[in-house]
N, C-alpha and C positions, 0 to 999 in steps of 0.2 A: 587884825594883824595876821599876817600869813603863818606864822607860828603855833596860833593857838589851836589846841585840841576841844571836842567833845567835851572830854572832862574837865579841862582847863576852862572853857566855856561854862559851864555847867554848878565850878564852885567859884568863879567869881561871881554870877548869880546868886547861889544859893542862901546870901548872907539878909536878901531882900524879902524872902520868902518859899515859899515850896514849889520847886521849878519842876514842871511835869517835862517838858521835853528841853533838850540844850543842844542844839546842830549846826556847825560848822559846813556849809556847802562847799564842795569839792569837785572837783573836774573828773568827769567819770572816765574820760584815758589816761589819764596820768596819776588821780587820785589826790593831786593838789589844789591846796585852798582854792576857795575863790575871793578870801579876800572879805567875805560878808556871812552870816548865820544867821539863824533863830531861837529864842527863848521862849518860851512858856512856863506861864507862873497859874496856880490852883484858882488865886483870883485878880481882881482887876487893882486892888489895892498895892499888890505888891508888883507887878507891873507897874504902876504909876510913881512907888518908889525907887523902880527900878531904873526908869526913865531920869525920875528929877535928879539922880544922884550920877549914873555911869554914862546920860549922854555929854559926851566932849570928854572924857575920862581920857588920860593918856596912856595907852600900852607900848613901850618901846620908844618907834618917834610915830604912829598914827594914834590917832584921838578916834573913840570910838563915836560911831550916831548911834543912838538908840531911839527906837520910836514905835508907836504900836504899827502893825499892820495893815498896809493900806491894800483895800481890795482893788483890782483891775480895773473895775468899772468908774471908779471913783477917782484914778488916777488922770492928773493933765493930759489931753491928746499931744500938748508940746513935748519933745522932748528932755527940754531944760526945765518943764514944771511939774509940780504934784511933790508926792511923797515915793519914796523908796520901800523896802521891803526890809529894814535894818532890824536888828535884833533886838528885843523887850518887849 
């Protein structure tokens, strides 16, 4: 959700376990959202709580994807396939 902050980002995690980073990507002319961020959590357990519980979560009227990180290489060459780079 284009609303949420850093911080905002950062303590809806928090509750899963100890978030080492929490960033909100932003459009470096304007300084507004993009609309998508990242989480990192101490270890892989609380990521995976973090996943089962806030992907599909409703903020507002968008529903959040949460999902680990998928590297480039690993990613679909299609366009419409593979995974995203969503936050948890």
């Amino acid at each position: 959700p284009n609303g949420l902050t850093n911080v905002g980002l950062y303590t809806l995690f928090a509750a899963f376990g100890t978030v080492v980073s929490a960033r909100i990507m932003v459009e470096n002319d304007t300084g507004r959202s993009r609309g998508f961020g990242f989480v990192s959590f101490d270890n892989r357990e609380s990521a995976m709580a973090a996943i089962k519980t806030m992907n599909g979560f409703q903020i507002g009227h968008k529903r959040l994807k949460v999902q680990f990180k998928t590297s480039p290489k690993f990613r679909s060459p299609h366009p419409h396939g593979g995974g995203g780079g969503g936050g948890g």
